[in-house]
N, C-alpha and C positions, 0 to 999 in steps of 0.2 A: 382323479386322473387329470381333468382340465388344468386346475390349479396348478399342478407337479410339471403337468408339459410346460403353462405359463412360466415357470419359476425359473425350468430348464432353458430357455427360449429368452427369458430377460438376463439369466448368467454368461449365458454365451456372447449377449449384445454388448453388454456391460464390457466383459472380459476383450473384445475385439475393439469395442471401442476406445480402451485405456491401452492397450498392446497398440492402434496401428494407427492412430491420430495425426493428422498433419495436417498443414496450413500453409500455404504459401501467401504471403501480402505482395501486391505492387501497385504504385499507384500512378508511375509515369514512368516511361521509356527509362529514364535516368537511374531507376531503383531497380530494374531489370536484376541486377548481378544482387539483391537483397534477397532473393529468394532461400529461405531458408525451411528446412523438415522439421516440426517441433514433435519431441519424441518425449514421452513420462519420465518429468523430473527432468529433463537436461534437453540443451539444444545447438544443431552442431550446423556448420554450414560446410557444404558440399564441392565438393571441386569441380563436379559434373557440369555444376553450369556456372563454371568459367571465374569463380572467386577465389581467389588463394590468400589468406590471412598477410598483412604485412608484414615484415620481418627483418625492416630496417633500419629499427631503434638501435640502441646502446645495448637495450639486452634481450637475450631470445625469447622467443615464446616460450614460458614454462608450463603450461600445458596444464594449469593448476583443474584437476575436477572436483568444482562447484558443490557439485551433490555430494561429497564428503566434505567439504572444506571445514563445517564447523561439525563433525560428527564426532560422539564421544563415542570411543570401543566399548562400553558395555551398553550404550544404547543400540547398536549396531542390527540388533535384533528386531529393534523394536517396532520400527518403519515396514515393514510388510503386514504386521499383525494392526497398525492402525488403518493402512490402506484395503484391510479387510476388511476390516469393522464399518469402513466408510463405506464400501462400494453393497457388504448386508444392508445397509442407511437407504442407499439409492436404492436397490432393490425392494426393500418395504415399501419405499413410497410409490415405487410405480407399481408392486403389487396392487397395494391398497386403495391407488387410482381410483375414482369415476371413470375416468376415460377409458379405463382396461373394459369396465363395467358398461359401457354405452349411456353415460349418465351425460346429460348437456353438458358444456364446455363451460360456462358461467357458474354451474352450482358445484364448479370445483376447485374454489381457491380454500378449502380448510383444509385439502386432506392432509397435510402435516400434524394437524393437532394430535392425532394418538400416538405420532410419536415421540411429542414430548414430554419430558418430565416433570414434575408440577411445579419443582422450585424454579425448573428455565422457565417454564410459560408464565411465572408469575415477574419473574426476573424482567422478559418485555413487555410486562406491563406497565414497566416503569423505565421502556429503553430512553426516552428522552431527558432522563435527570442527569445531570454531568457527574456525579458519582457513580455513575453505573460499572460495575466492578467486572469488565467483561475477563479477568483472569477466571474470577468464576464461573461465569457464566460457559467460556470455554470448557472447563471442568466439566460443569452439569450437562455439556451437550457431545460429549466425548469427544472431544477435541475435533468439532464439527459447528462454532462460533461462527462462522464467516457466511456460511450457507443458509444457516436458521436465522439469522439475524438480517440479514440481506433479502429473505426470502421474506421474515414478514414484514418488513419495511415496504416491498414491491407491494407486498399485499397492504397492509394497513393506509397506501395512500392511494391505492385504487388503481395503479398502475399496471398489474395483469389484467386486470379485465379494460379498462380506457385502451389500451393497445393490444388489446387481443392478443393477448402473447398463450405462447403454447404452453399448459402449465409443466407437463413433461421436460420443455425443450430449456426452460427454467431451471427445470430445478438441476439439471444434467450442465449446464453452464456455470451453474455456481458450484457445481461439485467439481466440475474441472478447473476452476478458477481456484478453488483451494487446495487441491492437487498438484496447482503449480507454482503454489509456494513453497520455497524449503524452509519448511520447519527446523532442519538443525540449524538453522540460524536465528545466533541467540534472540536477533529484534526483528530484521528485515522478513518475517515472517505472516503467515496466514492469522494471528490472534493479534499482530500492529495492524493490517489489513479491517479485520473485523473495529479493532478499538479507530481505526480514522474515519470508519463505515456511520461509527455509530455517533461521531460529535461531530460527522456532518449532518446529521438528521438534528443535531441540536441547532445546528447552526440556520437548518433548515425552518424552522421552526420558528426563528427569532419573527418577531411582526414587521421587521422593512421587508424580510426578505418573501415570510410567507402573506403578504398583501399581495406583489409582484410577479413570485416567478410562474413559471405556467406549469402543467403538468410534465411536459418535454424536458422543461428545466432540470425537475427533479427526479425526473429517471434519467440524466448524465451525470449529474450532483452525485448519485447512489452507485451509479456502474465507474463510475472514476474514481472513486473513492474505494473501494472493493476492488479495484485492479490497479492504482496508481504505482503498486510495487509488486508488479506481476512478475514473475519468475527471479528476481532479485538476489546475484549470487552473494552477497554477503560482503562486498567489498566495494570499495567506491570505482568514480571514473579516474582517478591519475590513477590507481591501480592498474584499474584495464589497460590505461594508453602506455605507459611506461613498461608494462610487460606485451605490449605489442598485442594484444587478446583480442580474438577476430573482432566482437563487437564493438570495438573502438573504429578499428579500421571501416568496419560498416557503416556505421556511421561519422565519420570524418571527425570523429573524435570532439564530438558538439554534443551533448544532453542523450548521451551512450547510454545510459542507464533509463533512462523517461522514455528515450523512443523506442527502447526496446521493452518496454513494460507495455506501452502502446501499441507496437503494433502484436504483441503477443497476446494481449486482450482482445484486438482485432477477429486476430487468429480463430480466438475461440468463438465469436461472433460469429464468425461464418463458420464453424466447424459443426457448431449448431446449431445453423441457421435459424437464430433467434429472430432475426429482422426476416425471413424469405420472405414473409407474408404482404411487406411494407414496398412499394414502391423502391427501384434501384435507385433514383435522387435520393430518396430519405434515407436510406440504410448507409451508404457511403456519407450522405451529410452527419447522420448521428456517429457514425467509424470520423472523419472528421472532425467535428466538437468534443470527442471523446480524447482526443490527443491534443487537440488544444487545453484543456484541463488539466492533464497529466505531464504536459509540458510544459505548465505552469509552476510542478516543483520540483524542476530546477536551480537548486539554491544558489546558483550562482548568476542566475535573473532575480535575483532578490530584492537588489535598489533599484532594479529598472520596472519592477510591480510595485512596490514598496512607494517609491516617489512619482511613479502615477498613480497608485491610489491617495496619496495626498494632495497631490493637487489638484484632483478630483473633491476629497473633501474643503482643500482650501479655500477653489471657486465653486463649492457648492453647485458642481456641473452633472452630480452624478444621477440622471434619470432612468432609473429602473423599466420604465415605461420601453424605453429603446432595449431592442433584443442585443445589442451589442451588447448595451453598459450590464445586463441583466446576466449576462455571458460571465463581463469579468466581474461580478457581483462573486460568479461562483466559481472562479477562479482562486480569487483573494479566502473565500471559503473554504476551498481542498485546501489551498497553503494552511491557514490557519489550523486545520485539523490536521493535517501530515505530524505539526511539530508541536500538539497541543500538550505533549506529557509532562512537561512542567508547570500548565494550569492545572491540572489533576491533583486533588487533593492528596496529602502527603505518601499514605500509605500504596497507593497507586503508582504516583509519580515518581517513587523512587524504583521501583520495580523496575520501571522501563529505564531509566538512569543507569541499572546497573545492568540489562542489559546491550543496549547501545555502548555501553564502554566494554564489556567481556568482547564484542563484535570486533570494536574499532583496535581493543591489545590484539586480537589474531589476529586480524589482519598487519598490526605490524609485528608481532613473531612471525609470520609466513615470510615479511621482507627483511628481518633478519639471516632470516635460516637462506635465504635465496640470496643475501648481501645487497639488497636495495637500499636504496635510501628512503629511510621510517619516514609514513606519512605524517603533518601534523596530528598531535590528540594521539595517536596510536602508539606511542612507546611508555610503558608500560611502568616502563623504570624515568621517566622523565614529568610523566602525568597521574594524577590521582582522578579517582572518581569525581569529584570535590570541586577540582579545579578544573573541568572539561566541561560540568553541569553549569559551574557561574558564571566561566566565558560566553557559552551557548546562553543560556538565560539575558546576557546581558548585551550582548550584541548582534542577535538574532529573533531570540523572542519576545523579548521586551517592545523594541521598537514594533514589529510586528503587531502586537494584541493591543498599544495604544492608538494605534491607528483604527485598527479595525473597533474599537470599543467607541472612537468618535464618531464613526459609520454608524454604530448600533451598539448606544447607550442602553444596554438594560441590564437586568440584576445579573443575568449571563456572565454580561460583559466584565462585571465589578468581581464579578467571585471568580472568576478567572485571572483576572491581575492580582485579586489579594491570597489568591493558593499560589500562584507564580511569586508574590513577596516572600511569603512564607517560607516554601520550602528554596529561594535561596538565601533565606536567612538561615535555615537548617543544615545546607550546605556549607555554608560561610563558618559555624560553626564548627565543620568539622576539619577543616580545611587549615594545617598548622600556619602556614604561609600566615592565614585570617589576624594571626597576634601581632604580625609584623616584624623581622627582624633586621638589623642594622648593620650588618655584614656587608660588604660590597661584594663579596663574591656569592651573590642568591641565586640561587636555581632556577630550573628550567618554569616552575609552575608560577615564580614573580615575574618571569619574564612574558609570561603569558597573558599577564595582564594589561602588560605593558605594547605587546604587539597583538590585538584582538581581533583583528578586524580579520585576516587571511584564516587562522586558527579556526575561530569561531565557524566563517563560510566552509573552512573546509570539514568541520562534525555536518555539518549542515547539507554538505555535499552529499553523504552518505546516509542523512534522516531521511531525504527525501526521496 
C-alpha cells in the first residue's frame, strides 16, 4: 500500500508539473515587457502585460505553430506515447530514489544505474571517444539521450555532489530540458543537444583545457551545451524577423534564437530551483555565464570570436590562469562543438548533413507556400545536399577547427580536420557541379561558390 500511495502521489506531481510549468525571466526594468508563460512544447507571450507582437513589416504575422511545423501525419501519434514513456522514466527514478528511502544525500548519485541498459551503460563508458555513435545510443536509451548522458557527465566529474545539488531536482531539469526540445525537428532537436553535450566533454577533456578550468567551468561548459538550442523552432532568425514573429520583436531582433534558448534554460533553472540552495549572487552569476556561452553561437559573431581568438593565439596572450580568458576558452568550445558534424567520422557526419538540409528545404517550402522570399541554402530546387555541406565546411568550419587545433594541438585536434577533409572530399564527389562545366549560364549551386561567405553564415545562422 506505501508503495502504491508513493506511485499515486509522484503521478499526480509529475502530471501537474508538465501541465502548469512557467517561468517568468527579468533582469532589469527595461525587459519588464519580456515576461513571458512557457507552457509544454510551445511558448506564447501575453498581451496582459502590455506586449503586442510587431506588425509592421512587409508581411503579416503568419502565425506559423512551431510544435507542428516539421511534424509528419503518421507520426502524429506518436508524441504522447514517447512523452509517456518518459515521464514512467522519471517516475522510476524517483521511485527507486534513496532519498524516497531516507538514505544520505551523498550515497545517492548511482540510483540511475538499474535503469540502464547494458549496451547504453557500456556505450558511456566510452562517452569521451569522438566516435561515439550517440544516434545509438539515443536508441538504446529510448529516446532519452540527452538526460542519461547529461546526468552521468554531472556525475562522472563530481559535480552533484561538489555543489550539492539535489539529485531529484537534477534529474527533473534534464527531463524538462529534453521536453523542450522539439523532436520533430529534423536537427535542431534534443539528440543534436545530447551529440554537442557529449563533444563538449571531449573538448573538455583536452590537457590545456582540463589542467585549467575549475569545477564551475565545467558545470556551465555541460549546462550550455544541453541547453544552447533550447526550445528551437526549426527555423532561423531572418525567418522570425521577416514574418514579424513575436520573438524577433522581443528581442529587437539581435541573437533571437540564443537569447531565447537562454533565457528558457533560465526558466527551467529556477522552475527547479536547481541553484535555491546557492547564494542569490551566485545563482544569478551562473544564469549570467550561462548566456554568455549560449550567446556565443551566434554565427553571425563568428569573425568577431573567430578573429579574437587569433589574435589571442597570434600574441600568445591567451592565460587560462585568468577567469576571463578561461570563460572564452569555453566559449570558442560550445562554438566548436555546436557545428562539430563534419568532424564526425563519415557515417555519423552525413547523418546530421542530411538532416540540417531536410530542416533548411522546409523551411523554404513554408516560404514558398507563404510567397516569401527563399532564404539562402533553403530552396530545394536551387541547392543540393552536396553543395550546402562544402560551402559550410569551407567557410565556416574549416577556418574554425584550424584555429582552434593551434589552441590545442592533440590527436583530437588532427582527427578532426582529417574526417572534416574526408568527408568533404566525399561530398565533392557527389556534387555534379564537382566535374565542372563550361557553360556560362551555370546554376545556382556554381554560383554558390562563388558568393560564400553570406550563404555559408546564413546555414550557420540556423546550426547554431
Amino acid at each position: 500500500m506505501g508503495i502504491a500511495l508513493i506511485w499515486s502521489i509522484i503521478t499526480v506531481l509529475v502530471r501537474w508539473i508538465f501541465s502548469k510549468r512557467r517561468g517568468a525571466i527579468s533582469y532589469d526594468s527595461s525587459d519588464q515587457t519580456a515576461l513571458y508563460i512557457r507552457m509544454l512544447g510551445d511558448v506564447r507571450v501575453r498581451s496582459q502585460v502590455g506586449f503586442e507582437p510587431d506588425r509592421r513589416g512587409s508581411h503579416p504575422y503568419l502565425g506559423v505553430d512551431f510544435r507542428t511545423l516539421h511534424s509528419r501525419a503518421e507520426s502524429a501519434g506518436s508524441i504522447p506515447a514517447r512523452r509517456i514513456r518518459r515521464l514512467f522514466s522519471f517516475q522510476r527514478h524517483l521511485l527507486s530514489s534513496r532519498l524516497l528511502r531516507g538514505a544520505p544525500h551523498l550515497n545517492t548519485l548511482h540510483i540511475l544505474d538499474e535503469d540502464y541498459c547494458g549496451q547504453a551503460k557500456c556505450m558511456l563508458e566510452k562517452v569521451g571517444t569522438w566516435n561515439f555513435d550517440i544516434f545509438l545510443f539515443d536508441r538504446l536509451t529510448n529516446g532519452n539521450s540527452l538526460v542519461f548522458l547529461t546526468f552521468h557527465l554531472l556525475n562522472q566529474y563530481g559535480l552533484i555532489e561538489l555543489f550539492q545539488l539535489d539529485m531529484v531536482k537534477v534529474r527533473q531539469f534534464l527531463v524538462l530540458v529534453q521536453e523542450d526540445y522539439r523532436n520533430q525537428n529534423p536537427y535542431h532537436n534534443a539528440v543534436h543537444a545530447a551529440d554537442v553535450t557529449q563533444a563538449m566533454h571531449c573538448y573538455l577533456r583536452e590537457p590545456k583545457l582540463a589542467q585549467s578550468l575549475t569545477s564551475f567551468d565545467i558545470l556551465l561548459g555541460l549546462l550550455a551545451a544541453a541547453t544552447h538550442d533550447l526550445d528551437h523552432p526549426g527555423v532561423n532568425q531572418p525567418f522570425l524577423i521577416k514574418t514579424n514573429h513575436y520573438l524577433a520583436a522581443l528581442y529587437r531582433n539581435t541573437s533571437v534564437l540564443e537569447n531565447h534558448h537562454w533565457r528558457s534554460a533560465v526558466g527551467l533553472l529556477r522552475e527547479t530551483d536547481l541553484f535555491s540552495h546557492l547564494p542569490a549572487e551566485d545563482s544569478l552569476g551562473i544564469e549570467r555565464q550561462l548566456g554568455s556561452l549560449i550567446l556565443a553561437t551566434d554565427i553571425s559573431r563568428q569573425n568577431e570570436y573567430l578573429s579574437r581568438f587569433r589574435t589571442h593565439l597570434d600574441e600568445n596572450s591567451l592565460c587560462l590562469g585568468h577567469s576571463s580568458h578561461r570563460h572564452f576558452s569555453l566559449q570558442m568550445a560550445l562554438k566548436c562543438a555546436d557545428i562539430c558534424n563534419p568532424c564526425r567520422p563519415w557515417e555519423l557526419s552525413k547523418q546530421w548533413s542530411e538532416k540540417v538540409t531536410e530542416e533548411f528545404f522546409h523551411q523554404g517550402d513554408i516560404e514558398k507556400k507563404h510567397k516569401l522570399e527563399i532564404s539562402p541554402l533553403c530552396d530545394s530546387e536551387a541547392n543540393t545536399i552536396a553543395s550546402v555541406q562544402i560551402g559550410f565546411m569551407t567557410y565556416v568550419v574549416e577556418p574554425l577547427f584550424a584555429e582552434w587545433a593551434r589552441f590545442s594541438d592533440t590527436r583530437l585536434s588532427q582527427t578532426m580536420l582529417g574526417h572534416l577533409g574526408l568527408n568533404k572530399a566525399s561530398w565533392s564527389a557527389m556534387e555534379p557541379e564537382a566535374s565542372g562545366s563550361s557553360e556560362e549560364g551555370e546554376s545556382e549551386p556554381t554560383r554558390a561558390t562563388e558568393e560564400p561567405s553570406s550563404r555559408a553564415l546564413s546555414q550557420g545562422s540556423q546550426e547554431s
